[in-house]
N, CA and C atoms of all chains as a GROMACS GRO file, in nm:
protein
  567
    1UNK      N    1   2.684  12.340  10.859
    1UNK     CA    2   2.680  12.193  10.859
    1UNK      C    3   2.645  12.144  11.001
    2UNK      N    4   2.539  12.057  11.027
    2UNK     CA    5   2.544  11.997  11.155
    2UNK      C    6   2.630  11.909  11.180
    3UNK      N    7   2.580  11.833  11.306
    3UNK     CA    8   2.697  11.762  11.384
    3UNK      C    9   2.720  11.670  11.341
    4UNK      N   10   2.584  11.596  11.276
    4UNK     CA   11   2.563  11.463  11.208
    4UNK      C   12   2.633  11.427  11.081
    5UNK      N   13   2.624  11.591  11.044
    5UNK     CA   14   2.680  11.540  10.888
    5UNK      C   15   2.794  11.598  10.875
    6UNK      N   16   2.853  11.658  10.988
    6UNK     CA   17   2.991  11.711  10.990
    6UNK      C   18   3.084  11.522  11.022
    7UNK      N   19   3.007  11.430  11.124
    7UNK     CA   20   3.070  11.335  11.128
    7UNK      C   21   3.078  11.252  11.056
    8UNK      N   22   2.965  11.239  10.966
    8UNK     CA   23   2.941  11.198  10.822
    8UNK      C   24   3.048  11.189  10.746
    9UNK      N   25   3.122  11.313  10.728
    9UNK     CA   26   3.170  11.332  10.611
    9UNK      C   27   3.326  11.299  10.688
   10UNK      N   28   3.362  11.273  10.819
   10UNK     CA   29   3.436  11.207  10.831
   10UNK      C   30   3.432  11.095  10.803
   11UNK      N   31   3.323  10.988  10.821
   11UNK     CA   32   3.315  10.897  10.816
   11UNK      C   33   3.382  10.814  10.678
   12UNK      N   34   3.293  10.876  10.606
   12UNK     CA   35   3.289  10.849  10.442
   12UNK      C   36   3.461  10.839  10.399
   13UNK      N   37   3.524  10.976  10.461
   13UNK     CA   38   3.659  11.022  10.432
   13UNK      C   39   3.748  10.912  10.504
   14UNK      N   40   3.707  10.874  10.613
   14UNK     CA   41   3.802  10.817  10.686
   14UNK      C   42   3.763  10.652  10.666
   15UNK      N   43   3.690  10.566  10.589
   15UNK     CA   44   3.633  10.491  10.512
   15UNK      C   45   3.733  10.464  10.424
   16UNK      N   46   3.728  10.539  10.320
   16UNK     CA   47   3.807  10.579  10.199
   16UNK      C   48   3.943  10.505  10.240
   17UNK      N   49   3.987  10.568  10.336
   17UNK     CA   50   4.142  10.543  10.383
   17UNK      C   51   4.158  10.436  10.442
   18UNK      N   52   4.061  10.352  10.499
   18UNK     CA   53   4.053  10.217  10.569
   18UNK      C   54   4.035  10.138  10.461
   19UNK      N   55   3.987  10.157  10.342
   19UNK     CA   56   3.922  10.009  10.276
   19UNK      C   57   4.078  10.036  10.164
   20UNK      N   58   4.131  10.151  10.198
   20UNK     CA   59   4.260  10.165  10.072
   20UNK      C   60   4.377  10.065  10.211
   21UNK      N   61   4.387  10.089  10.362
   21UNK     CA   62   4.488  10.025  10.372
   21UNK      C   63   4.451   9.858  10.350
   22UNK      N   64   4.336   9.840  10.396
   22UNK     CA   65   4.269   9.686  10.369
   22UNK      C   66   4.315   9.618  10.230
   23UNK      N   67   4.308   9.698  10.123
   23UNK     CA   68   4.321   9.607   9.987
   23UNK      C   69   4.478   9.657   9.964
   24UNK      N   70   4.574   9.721  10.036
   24UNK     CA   71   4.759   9.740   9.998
   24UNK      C   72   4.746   9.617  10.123
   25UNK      N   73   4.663   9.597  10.216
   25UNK     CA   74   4.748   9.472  10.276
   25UNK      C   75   4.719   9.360  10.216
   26UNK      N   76   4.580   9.365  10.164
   26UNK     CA   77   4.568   9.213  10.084
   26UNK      C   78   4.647   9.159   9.955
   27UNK      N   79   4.671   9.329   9.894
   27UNK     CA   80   4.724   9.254   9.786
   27UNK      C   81   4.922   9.225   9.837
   28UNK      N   82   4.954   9.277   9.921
   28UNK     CA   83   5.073   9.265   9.994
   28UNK      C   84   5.046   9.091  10.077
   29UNK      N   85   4.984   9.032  10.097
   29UNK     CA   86   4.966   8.920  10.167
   29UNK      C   87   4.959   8.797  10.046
   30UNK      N   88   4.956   8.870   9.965
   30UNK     CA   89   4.955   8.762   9.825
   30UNK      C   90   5.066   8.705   9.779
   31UNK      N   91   5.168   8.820   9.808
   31UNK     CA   92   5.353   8.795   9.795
   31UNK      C   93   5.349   8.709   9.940
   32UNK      N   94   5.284   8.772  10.021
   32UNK     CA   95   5.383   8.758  10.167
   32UNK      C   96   5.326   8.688  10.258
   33UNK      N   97   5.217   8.604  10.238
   33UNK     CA   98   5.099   8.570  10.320
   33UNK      C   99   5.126   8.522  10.483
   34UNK      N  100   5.296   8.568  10.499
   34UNK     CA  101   5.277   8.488  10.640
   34UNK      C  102   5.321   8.636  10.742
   35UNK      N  103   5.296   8.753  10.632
   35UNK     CA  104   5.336   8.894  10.691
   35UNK      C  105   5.240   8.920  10.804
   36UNK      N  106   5.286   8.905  10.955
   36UNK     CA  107   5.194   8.968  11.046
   36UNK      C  108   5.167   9.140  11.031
   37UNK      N  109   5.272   9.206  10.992
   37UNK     CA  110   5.218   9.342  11.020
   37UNK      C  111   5.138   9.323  10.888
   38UNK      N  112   5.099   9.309  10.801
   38UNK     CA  113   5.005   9.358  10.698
   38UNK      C  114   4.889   9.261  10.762
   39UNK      N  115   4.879   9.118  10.828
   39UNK     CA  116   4.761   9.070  10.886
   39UNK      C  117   4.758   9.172  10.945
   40UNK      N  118   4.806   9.220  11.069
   40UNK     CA  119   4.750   9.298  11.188
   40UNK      C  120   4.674   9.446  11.131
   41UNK      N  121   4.766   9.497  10.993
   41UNK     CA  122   4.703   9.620  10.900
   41UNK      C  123   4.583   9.595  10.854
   42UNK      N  124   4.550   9.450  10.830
   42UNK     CA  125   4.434   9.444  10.747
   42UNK      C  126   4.279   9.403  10.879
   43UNK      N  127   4.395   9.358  10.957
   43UNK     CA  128   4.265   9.321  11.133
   43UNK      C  129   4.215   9.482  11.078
   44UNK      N  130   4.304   9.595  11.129
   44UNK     CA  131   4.290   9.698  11.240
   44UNK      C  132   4.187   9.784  11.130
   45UNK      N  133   4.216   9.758  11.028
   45UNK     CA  134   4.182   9.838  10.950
   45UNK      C  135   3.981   9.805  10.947
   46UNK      N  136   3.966   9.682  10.905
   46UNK     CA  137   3.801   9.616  10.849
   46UNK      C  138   3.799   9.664  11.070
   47UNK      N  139   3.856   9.612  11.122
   47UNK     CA  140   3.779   9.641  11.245
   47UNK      C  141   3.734   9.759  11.315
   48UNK      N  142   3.835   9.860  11.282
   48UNK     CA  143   3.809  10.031  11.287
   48UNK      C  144   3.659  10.062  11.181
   49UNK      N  145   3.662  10.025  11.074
   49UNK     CA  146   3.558  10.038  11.004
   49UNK      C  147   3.421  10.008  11.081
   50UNK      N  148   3.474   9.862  11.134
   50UNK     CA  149   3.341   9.827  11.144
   50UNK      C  150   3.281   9.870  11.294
   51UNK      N  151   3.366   9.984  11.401
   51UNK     CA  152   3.341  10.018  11.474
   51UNK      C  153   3.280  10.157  11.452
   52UNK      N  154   3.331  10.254  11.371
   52UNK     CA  155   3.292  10.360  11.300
   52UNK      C  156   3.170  10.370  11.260
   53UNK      N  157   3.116  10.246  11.168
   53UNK     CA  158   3.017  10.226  11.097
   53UNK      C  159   2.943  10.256  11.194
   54UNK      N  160   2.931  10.160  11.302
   54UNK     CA  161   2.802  10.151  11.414
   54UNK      C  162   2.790  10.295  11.453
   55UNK      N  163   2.916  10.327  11.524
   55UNK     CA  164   2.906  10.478  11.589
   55UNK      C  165   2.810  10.600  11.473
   56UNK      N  166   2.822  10.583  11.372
   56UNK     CA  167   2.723  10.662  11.285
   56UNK      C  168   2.580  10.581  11.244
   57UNK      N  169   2.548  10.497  11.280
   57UNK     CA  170   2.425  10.402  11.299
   57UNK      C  171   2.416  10.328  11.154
   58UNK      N  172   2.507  10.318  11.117
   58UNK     CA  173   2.515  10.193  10.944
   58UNK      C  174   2.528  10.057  10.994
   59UNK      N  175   2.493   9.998  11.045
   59UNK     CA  176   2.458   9.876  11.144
   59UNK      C  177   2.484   9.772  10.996
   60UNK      N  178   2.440   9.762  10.901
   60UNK     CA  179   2.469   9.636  10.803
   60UNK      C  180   2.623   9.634  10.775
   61UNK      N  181   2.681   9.794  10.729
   61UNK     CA  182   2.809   9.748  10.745
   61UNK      C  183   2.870   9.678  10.887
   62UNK      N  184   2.877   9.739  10.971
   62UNK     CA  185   2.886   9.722  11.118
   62UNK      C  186   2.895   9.586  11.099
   63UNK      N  187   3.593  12.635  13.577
   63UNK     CA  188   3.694  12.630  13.479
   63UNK      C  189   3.659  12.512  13.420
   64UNK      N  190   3.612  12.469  13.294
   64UNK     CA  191   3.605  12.367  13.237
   64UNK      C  192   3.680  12.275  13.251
   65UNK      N  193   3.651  12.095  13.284
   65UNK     CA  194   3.684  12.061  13.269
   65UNK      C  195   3.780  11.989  13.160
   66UNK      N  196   3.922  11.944  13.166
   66UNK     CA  197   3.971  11.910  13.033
   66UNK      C  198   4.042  11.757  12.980
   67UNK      N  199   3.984  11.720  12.896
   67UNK     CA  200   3.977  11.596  12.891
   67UNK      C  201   4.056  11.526  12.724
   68UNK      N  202   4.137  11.422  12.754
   68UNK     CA  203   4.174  11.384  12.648
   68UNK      C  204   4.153  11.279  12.573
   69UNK      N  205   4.123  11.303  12.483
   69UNK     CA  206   4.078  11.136  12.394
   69UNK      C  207   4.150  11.105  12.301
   70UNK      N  208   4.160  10.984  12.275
   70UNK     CA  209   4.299  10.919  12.197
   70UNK      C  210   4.228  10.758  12.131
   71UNK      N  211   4.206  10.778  12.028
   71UNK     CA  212   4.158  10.667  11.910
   71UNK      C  213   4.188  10.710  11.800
   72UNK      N  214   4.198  10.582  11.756
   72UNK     CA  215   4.274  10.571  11.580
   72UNK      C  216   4.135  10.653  11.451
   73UNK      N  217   4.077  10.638  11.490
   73UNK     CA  218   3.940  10.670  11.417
   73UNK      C  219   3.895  10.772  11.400
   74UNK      N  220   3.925  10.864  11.345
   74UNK     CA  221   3.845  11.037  11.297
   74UNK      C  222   3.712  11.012  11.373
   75UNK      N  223   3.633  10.929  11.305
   75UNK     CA  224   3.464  10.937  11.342
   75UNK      C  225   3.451  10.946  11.506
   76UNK      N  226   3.540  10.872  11.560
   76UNK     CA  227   3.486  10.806  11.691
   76UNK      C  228   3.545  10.912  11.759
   77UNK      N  229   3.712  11.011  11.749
   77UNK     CA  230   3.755  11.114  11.800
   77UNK      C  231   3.644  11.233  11.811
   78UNK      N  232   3.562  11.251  11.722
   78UNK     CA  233   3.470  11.348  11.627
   78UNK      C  234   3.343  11.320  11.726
   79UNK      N  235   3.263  11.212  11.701
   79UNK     CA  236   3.157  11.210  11.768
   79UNK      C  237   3.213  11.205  11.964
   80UNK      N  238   3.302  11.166  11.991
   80UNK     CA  239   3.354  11.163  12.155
   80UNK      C  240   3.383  11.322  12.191
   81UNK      N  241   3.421  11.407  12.044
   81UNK     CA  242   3.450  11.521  12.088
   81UNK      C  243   3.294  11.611  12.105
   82UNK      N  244   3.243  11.604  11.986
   82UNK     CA  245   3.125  11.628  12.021
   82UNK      C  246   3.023  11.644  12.172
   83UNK      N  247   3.020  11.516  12.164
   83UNK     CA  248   2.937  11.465  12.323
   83UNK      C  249   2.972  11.564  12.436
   84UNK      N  250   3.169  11.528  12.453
   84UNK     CA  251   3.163  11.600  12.565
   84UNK      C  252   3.191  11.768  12.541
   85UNK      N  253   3.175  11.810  12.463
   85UNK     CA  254   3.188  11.945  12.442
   85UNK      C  255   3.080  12.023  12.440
   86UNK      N  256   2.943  11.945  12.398
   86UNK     CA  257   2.835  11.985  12.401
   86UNK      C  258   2.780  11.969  12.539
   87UNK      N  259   2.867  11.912  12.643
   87UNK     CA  260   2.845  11.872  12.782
   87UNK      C  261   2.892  11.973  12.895
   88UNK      N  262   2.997  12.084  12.800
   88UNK     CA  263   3.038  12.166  12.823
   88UNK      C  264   3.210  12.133  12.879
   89UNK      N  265   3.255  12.015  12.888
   89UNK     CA  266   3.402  11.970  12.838
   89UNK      C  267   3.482  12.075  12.768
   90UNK      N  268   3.593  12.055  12.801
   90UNK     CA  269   3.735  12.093  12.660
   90UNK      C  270   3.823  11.964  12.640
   91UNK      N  271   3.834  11.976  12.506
   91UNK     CA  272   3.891  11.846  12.450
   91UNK      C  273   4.018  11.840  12.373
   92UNK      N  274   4.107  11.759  12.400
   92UNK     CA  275   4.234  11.775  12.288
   92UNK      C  276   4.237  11.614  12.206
   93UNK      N  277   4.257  11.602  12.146
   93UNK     CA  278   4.261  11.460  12.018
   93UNK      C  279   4.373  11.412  12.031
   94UNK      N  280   4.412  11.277  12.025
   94UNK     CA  281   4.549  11.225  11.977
   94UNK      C  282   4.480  11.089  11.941
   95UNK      N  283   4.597  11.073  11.854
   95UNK     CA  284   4.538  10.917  11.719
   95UNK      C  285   4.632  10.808  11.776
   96UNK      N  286   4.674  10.846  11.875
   96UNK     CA  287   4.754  10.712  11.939
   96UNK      C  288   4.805  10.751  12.059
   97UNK      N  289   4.868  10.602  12.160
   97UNK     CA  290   4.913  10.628  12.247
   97UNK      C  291   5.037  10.702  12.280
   98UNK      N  292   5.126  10.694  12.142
   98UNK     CA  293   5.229  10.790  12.147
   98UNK      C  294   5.204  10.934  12.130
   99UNK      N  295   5.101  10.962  12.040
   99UNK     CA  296   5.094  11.119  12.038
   99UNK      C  297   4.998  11.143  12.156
  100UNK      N  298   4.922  11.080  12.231
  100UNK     CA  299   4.872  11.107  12.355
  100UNK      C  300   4.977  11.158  12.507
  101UNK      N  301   5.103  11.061  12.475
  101UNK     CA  302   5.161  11.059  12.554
  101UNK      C  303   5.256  11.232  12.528
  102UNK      N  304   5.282  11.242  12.384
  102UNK     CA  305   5.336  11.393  12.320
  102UNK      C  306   5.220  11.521  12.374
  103UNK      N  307   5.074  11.451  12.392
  103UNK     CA  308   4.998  11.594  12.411
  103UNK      C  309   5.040  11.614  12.541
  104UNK      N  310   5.054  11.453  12.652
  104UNK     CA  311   5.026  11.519  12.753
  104UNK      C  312   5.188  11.584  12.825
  105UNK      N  313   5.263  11.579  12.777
  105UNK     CA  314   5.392  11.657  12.731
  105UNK      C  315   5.340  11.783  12.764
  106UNK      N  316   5.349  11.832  12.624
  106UNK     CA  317   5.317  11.980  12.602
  106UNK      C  318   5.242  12.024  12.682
  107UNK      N  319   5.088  11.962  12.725
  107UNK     CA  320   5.031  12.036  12.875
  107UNK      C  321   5.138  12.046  13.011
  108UNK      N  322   5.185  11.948  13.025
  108UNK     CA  323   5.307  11.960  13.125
  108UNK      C  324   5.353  12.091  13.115
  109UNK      N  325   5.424  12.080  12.995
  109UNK     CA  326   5.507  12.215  12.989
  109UNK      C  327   5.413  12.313  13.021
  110UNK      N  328   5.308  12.315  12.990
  110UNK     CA  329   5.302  12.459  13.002
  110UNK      C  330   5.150  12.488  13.198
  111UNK      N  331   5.240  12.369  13.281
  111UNK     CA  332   5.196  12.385  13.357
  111UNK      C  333   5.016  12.318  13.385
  112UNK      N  334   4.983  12.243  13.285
  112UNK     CA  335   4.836  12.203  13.292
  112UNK      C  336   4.826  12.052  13.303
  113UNK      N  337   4.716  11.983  13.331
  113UNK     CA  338   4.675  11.815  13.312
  113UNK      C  339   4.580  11.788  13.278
  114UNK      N  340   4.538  11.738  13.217
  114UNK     CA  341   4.360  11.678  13.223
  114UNK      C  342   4.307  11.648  13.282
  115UNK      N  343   4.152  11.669  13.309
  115UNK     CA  344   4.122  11.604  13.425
  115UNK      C  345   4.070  11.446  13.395
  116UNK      N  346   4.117  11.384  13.302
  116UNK     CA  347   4.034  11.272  13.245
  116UNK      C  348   4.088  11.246  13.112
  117UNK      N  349   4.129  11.110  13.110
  117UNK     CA  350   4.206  11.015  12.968
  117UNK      C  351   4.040  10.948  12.955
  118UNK      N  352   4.012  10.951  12.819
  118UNK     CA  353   3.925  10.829  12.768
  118UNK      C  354   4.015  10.734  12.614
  119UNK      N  355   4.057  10.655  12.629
  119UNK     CA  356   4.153  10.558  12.527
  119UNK      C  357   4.086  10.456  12.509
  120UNK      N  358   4.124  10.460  12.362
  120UNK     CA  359   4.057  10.296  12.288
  120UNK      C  360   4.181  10.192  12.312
  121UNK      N  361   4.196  10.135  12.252
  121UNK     CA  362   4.263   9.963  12.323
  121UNK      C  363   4.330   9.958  12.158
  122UNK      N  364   4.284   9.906  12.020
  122UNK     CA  365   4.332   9.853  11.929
  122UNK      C  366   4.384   9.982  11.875
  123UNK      N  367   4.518  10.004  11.852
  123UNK     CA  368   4.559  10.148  11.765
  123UNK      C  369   4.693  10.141  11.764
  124UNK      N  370   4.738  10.178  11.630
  124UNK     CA  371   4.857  10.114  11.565
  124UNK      C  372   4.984  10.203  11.699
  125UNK      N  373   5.074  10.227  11.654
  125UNK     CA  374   5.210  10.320  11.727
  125UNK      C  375   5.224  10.233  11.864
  126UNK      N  376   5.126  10.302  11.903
  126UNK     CA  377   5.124  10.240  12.062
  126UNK      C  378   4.971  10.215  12.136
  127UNK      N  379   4.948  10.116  12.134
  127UNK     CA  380   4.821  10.049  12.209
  127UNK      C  381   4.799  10.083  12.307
  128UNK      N  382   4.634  10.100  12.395
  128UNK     CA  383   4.583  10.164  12.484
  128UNK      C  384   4.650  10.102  12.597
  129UNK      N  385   4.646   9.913  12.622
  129UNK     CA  386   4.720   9.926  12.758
  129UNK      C  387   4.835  10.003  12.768
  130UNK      N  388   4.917   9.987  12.649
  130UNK     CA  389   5.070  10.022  12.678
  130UNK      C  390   5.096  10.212  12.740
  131UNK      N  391   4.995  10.285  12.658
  131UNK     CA  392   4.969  10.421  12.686
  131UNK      C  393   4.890  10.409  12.852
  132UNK      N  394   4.810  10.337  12.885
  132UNK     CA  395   4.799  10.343  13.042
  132UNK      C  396   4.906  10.281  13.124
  133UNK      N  397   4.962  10.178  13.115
  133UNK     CA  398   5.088  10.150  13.196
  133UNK      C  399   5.205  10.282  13.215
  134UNK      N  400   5.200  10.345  13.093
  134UNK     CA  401   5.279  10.456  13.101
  134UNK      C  402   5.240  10.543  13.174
  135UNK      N  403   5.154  10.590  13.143
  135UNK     CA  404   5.120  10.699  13.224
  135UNK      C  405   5.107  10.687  13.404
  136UNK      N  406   5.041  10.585  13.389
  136UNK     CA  407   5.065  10.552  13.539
  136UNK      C  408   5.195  10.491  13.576
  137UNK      N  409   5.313  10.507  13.506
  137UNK     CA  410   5.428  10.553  13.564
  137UNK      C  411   5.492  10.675  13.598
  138UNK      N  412   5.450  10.793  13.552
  138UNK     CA  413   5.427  10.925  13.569
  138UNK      C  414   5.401  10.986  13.675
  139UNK      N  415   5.392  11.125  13.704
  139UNK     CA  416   5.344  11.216  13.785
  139UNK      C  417   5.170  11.236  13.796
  140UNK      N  418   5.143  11.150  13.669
  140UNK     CA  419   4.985  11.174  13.649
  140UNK      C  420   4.933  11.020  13.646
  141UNK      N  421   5.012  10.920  13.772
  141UNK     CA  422   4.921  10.786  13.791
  141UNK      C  423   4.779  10.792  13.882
  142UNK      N  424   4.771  10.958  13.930
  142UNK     CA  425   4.603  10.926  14.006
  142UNK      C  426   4.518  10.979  13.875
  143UNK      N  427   4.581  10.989  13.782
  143UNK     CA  428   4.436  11.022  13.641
  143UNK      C  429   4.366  10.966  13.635
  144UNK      N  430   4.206  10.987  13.629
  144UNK     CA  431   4.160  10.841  13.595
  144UNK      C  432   4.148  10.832  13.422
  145UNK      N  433   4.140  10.686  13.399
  145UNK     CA  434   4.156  10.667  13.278
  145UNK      C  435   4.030  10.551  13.194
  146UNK      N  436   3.958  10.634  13.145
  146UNK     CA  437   3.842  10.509  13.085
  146UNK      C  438   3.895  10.464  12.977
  147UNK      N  439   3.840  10.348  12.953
  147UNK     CA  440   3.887  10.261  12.786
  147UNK      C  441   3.694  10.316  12.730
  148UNK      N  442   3.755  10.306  12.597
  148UNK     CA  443   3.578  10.283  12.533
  148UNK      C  444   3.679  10.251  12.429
  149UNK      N  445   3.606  10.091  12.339
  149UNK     CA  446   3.682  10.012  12.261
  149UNK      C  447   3.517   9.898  12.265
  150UNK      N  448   3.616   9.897  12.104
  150UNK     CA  449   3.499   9.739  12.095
  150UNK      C  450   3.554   9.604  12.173
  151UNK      N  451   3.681   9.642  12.249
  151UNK     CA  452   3.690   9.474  12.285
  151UNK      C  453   3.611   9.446  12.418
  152UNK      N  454   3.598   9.333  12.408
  152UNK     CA  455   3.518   9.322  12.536
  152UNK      C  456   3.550   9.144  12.567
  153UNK      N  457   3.690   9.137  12.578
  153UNK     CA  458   3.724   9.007  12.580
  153UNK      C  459   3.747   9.010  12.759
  154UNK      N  460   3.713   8.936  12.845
  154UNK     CA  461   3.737   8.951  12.940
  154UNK      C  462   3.909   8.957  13.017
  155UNK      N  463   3.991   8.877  12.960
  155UNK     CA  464   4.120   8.911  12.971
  155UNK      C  465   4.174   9.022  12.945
  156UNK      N  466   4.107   9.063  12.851
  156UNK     CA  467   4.160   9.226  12.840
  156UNK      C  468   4.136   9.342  12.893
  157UNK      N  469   3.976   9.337  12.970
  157UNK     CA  470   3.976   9.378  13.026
  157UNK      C  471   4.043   9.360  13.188
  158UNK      N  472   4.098   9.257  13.207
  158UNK     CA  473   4.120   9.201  13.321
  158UNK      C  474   4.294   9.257  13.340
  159UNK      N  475   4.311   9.318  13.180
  159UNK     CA  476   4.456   9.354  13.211
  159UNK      C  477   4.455   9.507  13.224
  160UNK      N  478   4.329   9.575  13.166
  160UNK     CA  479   4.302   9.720  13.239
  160UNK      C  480   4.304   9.755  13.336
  161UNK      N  481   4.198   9.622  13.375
  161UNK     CA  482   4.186   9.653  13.542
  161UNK      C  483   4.337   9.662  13.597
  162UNK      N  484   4.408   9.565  13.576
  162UNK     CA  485   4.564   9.548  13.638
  162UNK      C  486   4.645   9.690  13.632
  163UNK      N  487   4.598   9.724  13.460
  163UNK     CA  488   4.669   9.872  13.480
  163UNK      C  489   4.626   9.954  13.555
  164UNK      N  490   4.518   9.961  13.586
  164UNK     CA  491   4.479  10.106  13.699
  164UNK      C  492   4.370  10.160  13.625
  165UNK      N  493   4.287  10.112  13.519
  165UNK     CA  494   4.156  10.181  13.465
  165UNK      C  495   4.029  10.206  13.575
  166UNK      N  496   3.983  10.346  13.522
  166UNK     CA  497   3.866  10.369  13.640
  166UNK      C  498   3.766  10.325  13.604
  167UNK      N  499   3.742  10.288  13.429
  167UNK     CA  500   3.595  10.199  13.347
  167UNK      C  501   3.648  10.144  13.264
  168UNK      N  502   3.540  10.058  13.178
  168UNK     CA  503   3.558   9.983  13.073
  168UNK      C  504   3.384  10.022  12.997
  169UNK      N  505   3.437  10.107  12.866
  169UNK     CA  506   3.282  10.106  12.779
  169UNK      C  507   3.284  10.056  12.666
  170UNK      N  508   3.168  10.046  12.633
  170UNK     CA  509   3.178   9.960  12.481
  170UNK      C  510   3.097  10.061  12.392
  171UNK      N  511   3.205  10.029  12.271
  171UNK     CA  512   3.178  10.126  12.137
  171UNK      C  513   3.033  10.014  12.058
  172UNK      N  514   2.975  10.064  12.000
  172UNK     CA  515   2.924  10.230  11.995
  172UNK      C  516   2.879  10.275  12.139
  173UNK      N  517   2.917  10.407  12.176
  173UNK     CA  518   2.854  10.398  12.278
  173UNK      C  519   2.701  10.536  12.302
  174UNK      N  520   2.620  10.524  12.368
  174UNK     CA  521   2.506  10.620  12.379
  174UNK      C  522   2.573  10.758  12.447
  175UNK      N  523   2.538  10.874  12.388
  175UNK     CA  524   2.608  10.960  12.511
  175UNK      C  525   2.576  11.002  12.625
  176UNK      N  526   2.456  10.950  12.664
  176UNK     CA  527   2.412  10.934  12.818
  176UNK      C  528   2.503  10.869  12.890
  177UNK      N  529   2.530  10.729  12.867
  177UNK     CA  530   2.596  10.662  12.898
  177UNK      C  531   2.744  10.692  12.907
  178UNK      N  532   2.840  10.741  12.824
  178UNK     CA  533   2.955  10.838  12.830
  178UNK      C  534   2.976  10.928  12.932
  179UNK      N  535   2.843  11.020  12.922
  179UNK     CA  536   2.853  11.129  12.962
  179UNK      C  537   2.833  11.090  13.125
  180UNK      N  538   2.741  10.976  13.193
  180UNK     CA  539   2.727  10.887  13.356
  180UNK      C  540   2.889  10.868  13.386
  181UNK      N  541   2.944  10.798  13.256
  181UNK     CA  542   3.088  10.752  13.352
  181UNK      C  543   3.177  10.840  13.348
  182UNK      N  544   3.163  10.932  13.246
  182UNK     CA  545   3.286  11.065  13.286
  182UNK      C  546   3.264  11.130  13.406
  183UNK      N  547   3.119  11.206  13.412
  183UNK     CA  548   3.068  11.281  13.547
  183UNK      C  549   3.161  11.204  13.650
  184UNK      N  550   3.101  11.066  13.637
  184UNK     CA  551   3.141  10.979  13.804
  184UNK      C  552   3.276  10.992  13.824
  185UNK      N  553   3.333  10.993  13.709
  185UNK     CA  554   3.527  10.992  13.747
  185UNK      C  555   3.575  11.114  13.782
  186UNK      N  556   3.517  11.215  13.699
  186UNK     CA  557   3.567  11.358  13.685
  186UNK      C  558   3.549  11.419  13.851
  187UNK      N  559   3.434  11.400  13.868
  187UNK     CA  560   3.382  11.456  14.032
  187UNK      C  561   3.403  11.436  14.098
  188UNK      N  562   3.427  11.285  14.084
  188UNK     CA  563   3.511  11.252  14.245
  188UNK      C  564   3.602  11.226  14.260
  189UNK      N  565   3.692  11.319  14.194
  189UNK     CA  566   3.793  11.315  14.181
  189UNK      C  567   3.888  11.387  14.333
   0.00000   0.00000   0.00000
């Protein structure tokens, strides 16, 4: 496997696990909407993504 | 003796491609996903007699956040480390509170690895 697609397949994997904490905080903000740690879960989370994205050159998600 | 260097972000990809860069630069690298288990690696090198020659830390990351992991450390035995941020923030106050902590750079994610690889050299060497 190269380097590219060895980080790839982090990406994808570690994706997976960002857009799963994103939608347990949204649907947790629906009960709780004035919950900072699930805001700050749902910041860290779309913003890690969208730093990731770039670092592997997916610029639309980004 | 290779140099050895630690990186600490919340992000598989960004640990992955940072490990990459400098390893292919001829670096040795250890990972931690936060400022607390950064602060646990650099523990265990203690113990067993070693340091890094070089922190690179992101800023946004759950446990314990990048300033808070540089204020620490530069309460330590290891406050002449130098310590780069690479992070997407680029708010000037925040960086303005790096600077306060004792950071030797400030880079911005994504970053090129030319560019990585200019500001590690500069810290690492003249050291």
């Amino acid at each position: 496997m190269s380097e590219r697609e060895e980080v790839l397949e982090i990406f994808f994997s570690e994706s997976d696990d960002l857009l799963k904490l994103a939608e347990e905080s949204l649907l947790a903000l629906e009960s709780t909407p004035e919950s900072i740690s699930d805001i700050e879960q749902l910041f860290r989370s779309i913003h890690t993504l969208k730093s990731s994205a770039a670092m592997v050159g997916f610029m639309n998600i980004s | 003796m290779e140099k050895h260097i630690l990186i600490v972000d919340d992000s598989p990809t960004m640990r992955l491609s940072v490990s990459f860069c400098l390893r292919n630069a001829g670096y040795r690298v250890t990972e931690a996903s936060d400022g607390k288990e950064a602060l646990q690696k650099l523990q265990f090198m203690e113990n067993k007699g070693q340091s890094p020659a070089l922190i690179i830390t992101d800023i946004n990351m759950p446990e314990m956040d990048g300033i808070t992991l540089i204020s620490k450390v530069k309460e330590t035995e290891l406050k002449f480390l130098p310590i780069l941020v690479l992070t997407t923030e680029a708010e000037e106050s925040m960086i303005e509170k790096g600077r306060a902590a004792g950071i030797s750079g400030w880079l911005l994610k994504p970053f090129q690895p030319e560019h990585l690889l200019w500001a590690v050299k500069k810290v690492v060497w003249s050291k």
